[in-house]
Wavefront OBJ file of the C-alpha trace (Angstrom):
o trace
v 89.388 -46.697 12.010
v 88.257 -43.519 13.608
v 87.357 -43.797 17.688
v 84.523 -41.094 18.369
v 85.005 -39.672 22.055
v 82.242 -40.614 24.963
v 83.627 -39.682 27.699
v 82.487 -35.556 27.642
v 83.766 -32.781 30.177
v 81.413 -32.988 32.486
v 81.017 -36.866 33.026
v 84.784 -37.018 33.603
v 84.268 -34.298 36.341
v 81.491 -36.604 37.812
v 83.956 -40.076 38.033
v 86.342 -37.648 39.437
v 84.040 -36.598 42.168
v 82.973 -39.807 43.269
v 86.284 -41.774 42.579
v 88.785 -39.235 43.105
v 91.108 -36.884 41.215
v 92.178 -38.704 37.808
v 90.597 -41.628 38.391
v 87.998 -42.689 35.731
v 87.232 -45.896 37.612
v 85.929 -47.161 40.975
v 88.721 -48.278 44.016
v 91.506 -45.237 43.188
v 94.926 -45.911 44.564
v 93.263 -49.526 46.422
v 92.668 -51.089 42.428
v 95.916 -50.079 41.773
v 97.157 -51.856 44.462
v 95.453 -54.842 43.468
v 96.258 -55.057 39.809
v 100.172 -55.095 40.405
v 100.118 -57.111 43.904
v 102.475 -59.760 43.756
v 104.068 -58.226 40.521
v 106.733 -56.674 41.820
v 106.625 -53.434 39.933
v 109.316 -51.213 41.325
v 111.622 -50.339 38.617
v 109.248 -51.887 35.791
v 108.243 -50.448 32.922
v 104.477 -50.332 33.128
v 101.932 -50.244 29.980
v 98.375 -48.825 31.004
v 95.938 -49.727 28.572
v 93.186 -46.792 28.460
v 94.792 -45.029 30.864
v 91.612 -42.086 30.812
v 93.171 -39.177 32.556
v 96.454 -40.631 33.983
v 95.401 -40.925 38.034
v 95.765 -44.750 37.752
v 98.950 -44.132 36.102
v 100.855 -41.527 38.395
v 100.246 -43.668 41.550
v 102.116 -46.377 40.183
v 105.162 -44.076 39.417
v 104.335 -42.476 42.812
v 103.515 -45.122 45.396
v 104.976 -48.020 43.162
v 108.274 -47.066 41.934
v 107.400 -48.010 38.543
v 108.145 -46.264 34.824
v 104.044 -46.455 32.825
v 103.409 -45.621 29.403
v 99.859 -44.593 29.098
v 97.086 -44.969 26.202
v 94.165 -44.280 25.355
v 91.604 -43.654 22.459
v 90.406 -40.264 23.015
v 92.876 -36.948 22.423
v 91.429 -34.655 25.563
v 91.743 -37.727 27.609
v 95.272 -37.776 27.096
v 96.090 -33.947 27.151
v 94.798 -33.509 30.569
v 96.632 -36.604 31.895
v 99.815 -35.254 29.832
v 99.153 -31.578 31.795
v 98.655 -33.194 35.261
v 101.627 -35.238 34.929
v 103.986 -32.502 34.216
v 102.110 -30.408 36.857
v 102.937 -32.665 39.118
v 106.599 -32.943 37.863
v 106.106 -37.221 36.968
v 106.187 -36.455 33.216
v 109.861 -37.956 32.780
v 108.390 -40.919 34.589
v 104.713 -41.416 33.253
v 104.061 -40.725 29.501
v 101.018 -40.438 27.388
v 100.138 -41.780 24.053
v 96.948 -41.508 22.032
v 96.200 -44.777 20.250
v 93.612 -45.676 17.322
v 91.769 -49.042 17.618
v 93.725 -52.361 17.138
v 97.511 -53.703 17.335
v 99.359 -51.747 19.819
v 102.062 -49.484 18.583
v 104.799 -50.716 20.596
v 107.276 -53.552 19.793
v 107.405 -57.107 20.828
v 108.753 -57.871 24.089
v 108.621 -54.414 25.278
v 106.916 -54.317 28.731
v 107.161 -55.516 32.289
v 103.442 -55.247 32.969
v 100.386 -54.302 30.875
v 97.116 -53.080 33.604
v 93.860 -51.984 32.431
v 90.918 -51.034 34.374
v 87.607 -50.847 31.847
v 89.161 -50.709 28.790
v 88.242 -54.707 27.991
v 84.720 -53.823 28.986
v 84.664 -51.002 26.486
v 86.305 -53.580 23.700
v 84.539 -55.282 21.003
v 87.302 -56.958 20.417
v 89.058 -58.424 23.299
v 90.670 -61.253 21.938
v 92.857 -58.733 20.087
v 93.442 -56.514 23.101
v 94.633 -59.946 24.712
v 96.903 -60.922 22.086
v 98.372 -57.649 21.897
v 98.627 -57.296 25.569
v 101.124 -60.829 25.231
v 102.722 -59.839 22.422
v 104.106 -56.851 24.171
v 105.190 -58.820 27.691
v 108.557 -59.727 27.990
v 108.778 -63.391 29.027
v 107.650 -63.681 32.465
v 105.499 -60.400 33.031
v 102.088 -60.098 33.896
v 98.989 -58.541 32.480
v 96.608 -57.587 35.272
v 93.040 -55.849 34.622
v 89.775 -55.143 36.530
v 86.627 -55.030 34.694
v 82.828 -54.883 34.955
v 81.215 -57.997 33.295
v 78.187 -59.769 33.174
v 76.145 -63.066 33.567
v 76.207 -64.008 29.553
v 72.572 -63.898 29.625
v 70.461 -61.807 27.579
v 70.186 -57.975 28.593
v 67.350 -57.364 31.180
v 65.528 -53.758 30.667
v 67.015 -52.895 33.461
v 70.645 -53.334 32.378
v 69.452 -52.234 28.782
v 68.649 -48.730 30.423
v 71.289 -48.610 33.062
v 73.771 -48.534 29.392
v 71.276 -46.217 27.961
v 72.214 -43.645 30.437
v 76.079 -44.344 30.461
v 75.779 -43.302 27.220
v 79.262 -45.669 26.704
v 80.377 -48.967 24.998
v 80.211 -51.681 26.810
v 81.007 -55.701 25.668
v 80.032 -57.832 28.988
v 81.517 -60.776 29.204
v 81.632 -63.323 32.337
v 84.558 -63.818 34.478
v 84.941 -67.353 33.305
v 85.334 -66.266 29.517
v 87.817 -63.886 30.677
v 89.976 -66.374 32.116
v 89.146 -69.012 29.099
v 90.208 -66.701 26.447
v 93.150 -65.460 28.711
v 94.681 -68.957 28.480
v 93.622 -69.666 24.586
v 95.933 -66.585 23.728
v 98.783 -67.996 25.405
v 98.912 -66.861 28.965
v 99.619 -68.974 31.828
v 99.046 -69.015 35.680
v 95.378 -67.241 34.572
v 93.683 -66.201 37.572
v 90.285 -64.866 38.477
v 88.735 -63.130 41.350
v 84.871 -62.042 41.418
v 84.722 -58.102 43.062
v 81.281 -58.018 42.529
v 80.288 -58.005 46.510
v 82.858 -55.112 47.017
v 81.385 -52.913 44.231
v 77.700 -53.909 45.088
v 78.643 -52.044 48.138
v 80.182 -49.188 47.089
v 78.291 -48.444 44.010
v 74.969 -48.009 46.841
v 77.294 -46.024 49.321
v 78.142 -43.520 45.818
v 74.199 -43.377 45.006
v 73.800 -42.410 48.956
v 76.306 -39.764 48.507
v 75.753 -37.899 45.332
v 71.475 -37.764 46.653
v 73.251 -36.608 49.631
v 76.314 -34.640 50.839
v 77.660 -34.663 47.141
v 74.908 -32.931 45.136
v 75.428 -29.453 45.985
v 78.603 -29.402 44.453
v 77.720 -31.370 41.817
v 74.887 -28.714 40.739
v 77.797 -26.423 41.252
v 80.523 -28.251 39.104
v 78.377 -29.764 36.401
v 74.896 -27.619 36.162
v 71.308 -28.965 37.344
v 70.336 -30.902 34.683
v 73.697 -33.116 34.541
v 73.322 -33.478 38.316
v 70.283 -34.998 38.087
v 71.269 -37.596 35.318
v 73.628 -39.069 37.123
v 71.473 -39.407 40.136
v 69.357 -41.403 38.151
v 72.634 -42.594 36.297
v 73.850 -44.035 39.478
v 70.421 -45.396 40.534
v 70.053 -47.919 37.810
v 73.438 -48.973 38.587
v 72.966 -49.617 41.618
v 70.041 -52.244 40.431
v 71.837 -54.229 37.987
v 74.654 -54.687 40.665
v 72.086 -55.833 43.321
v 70.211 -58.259 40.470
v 74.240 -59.724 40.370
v 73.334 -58.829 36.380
v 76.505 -56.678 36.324
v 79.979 -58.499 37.978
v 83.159 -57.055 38.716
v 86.420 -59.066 38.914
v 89.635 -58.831 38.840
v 91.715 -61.026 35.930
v 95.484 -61.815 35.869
v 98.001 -63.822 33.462
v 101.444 -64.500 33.362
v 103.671 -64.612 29.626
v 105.413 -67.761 30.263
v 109.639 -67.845 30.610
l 1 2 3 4 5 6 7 8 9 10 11 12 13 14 15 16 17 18 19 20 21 22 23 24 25 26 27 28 29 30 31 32 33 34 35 36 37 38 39 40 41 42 43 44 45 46 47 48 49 50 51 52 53 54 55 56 57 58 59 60 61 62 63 64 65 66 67 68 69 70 71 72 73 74 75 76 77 78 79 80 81 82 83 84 85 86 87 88 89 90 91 92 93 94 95 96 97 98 99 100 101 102 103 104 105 106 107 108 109 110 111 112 113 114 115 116 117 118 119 120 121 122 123 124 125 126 127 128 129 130 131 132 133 134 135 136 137 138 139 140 141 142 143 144 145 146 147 148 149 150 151 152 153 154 155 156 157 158 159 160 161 162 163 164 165 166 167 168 169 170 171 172 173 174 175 176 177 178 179 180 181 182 183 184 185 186 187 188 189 190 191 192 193 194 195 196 197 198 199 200 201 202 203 204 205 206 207 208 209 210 211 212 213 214 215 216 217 218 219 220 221 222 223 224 225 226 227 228 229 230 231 232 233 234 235 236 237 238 239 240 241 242 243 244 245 246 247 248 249 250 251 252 253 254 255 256 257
């Protein structure tokens, strides 16, 4: 199965100037804190499930102590994180792999801790992705991700719109069917924490800034016309977070002893 790339030059230039160098997704060095807290990660062997342009993935080998694998679907994705790594001389510490949809190409039993933040979101299939992620845990290790979800009600307009303009994939499921399906695959100690009032608040201080102070240089970086969709990109997001239509949360299991 063939994976056809959505995430285009200039939109990863946007996420970076709103969430900060290498990081495709909102909280930068903050989510990673949260995904391993309490994991103990020093001296782990991390696995970072689409691992976008390796920011995510560096600060754990920086900050965190730890070793990380990194995947992800699309090939430039994982040539820039590849070329910032050894630019920033973590390459022997932080690798890169580019994956096709499905089973994970890694043996059982192989990893400390599996992360992901938005890659179950952009899954059709997350019961795999959670099978997979236990299958490669050794006994005892956690898999930790942060995702954007929904209310498993039918699509308003408004949300229906707010994906036209993403122009991405996106499955939302709701925090509780996380966790459910979480302990069907086999995990235990499944734990789940609603975000949704932290990124309600952020994603309306972003739309403040790039009408603002940030949309000079985004005219500059990404040309007019690209400015201006994701001004209007970032405005219907900021109304399916207020309508609570679009959660956050944060979901954690353990692979048992």
């Amino acid at each position: 199965m063939t994976h056809e790339a959505e995430y285009y030059e200039n939109m990863v230039r946007m996420l970076e100037l709103i969430w900060g160098k290498g990081y495709m997704a909102p909280g930068g060095p903050g989510n990673v804190a949260k995904l391993l807290a309490g994991t103990e990660p020093e001296g782990k062997l991390i696995l970072d499930i689409g691992c976008g342009i390796g920011g995510p993935a560096m600060d754990m080998v920086r900050r965190h102590g730890a070793q990380v694998v990194g995947i992800d679907l699309e090939a430039p994705l994982i040539e820039r994180a590849r070329s910032d790594a050894r630019a920033a001389g973590l390459h022997e510490h932080c690798t890169f792999e580019r994956v096709s949809p499905g089973p994970l190409p890694f043996s059982d039993m192989n990893f400390d801790i599996v992360v992901s933040s938005g890659a179950v979101t952009q899954t059709p299939d997350n019961d795999t992705l959670f099978s997979e992620a236990l299958r490669v845990l050794k006994p005892g290790g956690y898999f930790s991700c942060y995702e954007w979800m929904g209310t498993g009600n039918e699509y308003s307009d408004e949300l229906r719109y707010w994906i036209e303009l993403e122009g991405l994939t996106y499955e939302f499921e709701t925090l509780e069917k996380y966790g459910e399906r979480l302990r069907e695959v086999g995990f235990t100690d499944v734990t789940t924490t609603d975000a949704s009032d932290w990124y309600r608040a952020e994603a309306r201080r972003e739309y403040e800034m790039i009408r603002g102070d940030l949309y000079e240089s985004m005219v500059e970086h990404l040309g007019q016309t690209d400015a201006d969709h994701f001004v209007k990109d970032w405005g219907a997001m900021v109304v399916v977070c207020d309508s609570g239509e679009m959660r956050q949360g944060y979901c954690r299991g353990r692979r048992r002893d």
